[in-house]
N, C-alpha and C positions, 0 to 999 in steps of 0.2 A: 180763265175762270177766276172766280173772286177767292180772297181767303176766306179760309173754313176755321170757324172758331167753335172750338168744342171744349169739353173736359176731359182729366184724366180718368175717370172710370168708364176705360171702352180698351177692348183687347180686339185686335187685328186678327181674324182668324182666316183672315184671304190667302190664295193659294195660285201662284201667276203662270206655272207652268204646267202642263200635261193636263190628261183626260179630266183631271177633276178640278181645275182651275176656276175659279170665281172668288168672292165676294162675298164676306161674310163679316159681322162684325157684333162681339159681345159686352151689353153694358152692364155695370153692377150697380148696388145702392150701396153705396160710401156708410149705413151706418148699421145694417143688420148682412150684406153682402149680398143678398138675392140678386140672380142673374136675368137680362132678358138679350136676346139674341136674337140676329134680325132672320131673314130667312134667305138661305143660299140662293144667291145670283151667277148664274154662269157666266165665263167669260167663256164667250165664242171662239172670237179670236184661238188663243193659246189653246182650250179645246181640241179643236181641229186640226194644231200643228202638233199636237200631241198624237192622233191618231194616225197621221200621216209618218211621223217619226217611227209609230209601233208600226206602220207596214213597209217600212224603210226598211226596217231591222231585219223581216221578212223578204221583201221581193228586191232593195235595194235602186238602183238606175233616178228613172226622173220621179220618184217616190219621195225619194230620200232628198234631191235638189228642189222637191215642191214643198217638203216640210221644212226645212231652214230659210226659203224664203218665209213663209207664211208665221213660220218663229220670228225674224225677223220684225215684221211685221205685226203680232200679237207684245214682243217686247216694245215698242214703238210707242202701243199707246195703252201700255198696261197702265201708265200713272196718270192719265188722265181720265180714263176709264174707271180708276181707283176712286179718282176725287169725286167723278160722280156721284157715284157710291156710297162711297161715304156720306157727302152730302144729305142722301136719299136715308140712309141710317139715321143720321142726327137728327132731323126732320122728326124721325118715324119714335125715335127715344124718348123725344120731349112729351109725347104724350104719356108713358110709363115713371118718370122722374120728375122731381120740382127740386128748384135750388133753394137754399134756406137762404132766409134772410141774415140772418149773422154767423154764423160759420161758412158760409156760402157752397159746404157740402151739396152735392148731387142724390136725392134719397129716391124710394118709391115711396109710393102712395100710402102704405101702410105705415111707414115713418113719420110722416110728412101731417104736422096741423095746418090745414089748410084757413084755417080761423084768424091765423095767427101770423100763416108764413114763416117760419119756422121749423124745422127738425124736431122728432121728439129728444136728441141732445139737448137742444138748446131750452125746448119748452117741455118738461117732462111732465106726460100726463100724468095728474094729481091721484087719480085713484090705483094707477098702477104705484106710485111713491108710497101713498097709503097703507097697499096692501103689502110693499114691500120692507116698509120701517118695520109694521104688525111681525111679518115672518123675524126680521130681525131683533127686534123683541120678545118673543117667543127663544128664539135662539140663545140671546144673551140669559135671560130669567132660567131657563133648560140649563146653562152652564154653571151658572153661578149655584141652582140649588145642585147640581152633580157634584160641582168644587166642594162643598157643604158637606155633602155625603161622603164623599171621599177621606175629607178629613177625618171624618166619625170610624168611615172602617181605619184610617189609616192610625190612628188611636189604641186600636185596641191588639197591633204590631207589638212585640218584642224587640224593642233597638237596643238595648245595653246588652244583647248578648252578641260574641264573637263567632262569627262565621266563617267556614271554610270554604268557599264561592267557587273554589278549584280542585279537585277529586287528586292529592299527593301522588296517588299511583297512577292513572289513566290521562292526567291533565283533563277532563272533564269538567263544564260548568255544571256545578251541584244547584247552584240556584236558592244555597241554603238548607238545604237538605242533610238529615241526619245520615242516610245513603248516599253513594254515587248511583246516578241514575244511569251507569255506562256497565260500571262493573262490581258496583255492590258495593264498594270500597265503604268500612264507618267513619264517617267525620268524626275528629275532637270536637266534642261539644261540653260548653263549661256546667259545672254544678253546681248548682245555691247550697252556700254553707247550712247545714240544718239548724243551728244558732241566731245567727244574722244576717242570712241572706246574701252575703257578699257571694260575687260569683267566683269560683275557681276550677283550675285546671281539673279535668280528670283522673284519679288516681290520687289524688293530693291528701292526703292522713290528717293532717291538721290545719284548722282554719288561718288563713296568714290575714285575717284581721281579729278575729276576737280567741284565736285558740284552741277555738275546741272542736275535738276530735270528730272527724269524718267514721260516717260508719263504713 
């Protein structure tokens, strides 16, 4: 038999020994992965020494010496039997699959410009690009005015005051909180001097920038 020239996107899904032996072989499209699969072929052969083997196990004597022949014989010309087959696969795939012109990919038809000979890798249809910069535009304008927003809330934050982020009794994250949210515990939180505003300790009597007296 001649050689067989095919691609890599094809899975052996043949099975050379026992009652369910045959011929089977699955191709994909190399650029979205859709599968097509040919349709199971029996091997005769190996079949038959398989059911001979199962009443061997059974009755045993010239049962069992007719099923090792006949395995025999099923192993013999399982690879040629194979190559058929196969054969008769590739054949049968070319009409489900086209090769690209420049990437020389294997695709289906639903990939595949036919206009062009090409892959839609290679050739990407214009209105799907279209549609798909527009989302991505959409996208980007959506972040940029969110980042925008963010800012605005992020603005109207308290960052010059000192935080207790970790609850002294419970180790709890407080998260900023004047409470622990675990076990009630009060966070130090600093005081605006009533004067000038400087912020200080709790409890502190007198302001340690301008002086004067805490109430």
């Amino acid at each position: 038999m001649a050689e067989i020239q095919f691609a890599n996107n094809v899975r052996d899904l043949s099975n050379s020994t026992g009652v369910d032996a045959g011929f089977q072989f699955e191709f994909y499209c190399e650029r979205c992965s859709d599968r097509w699969r040919t349709h199971f072929k029996p091997y005769r052969s190996a079949q038959a020494s398989g059911w001979l083997q199962k009443g061997a196990s059974m009755f045993g004597g010239m049962l069992g010496n007719a099923g090792r022949v006949l395995s025999g014989v099923a192993e013999a010309g399982w690879h040629s039997a194979r190559d058929a087959a196969f054969t008769e696969a590739i054949a049968a795939g070319k009409a489900y699959f086209n090769r690209c012109g420049n990437c020389h990919d294997y695709v289906c038809g639903t990939c595949f410009d036919a206009a062009n000979g090409l892959c839609f890798n290679c050739a990407p249809n214009v209105q799907v690009k279209i549609t798909q910069a527009r989302a991505a535009g959409e996208v980007t304008a959506a972040s940029e005015r969110a980042t925008a927003e963010g800012k605005v809330r992020g603005g109207r934050h308290a960052v010059d005051e000192d935080m207790q982020l970790v609850c002294p009794q419970c180790r709890a994250e407080t998260h900023g909180g004047k409470f622990c949210p675990e076990c009630g515990f009060k966070m130090v939180q600093q005081v605006a001097c009533t004067s000038c505003a400087t912020m200080l300790q709790p409890g502190t009597k007198f302001c340690t920038e301008c002086g004067t007296r805490q109430a």
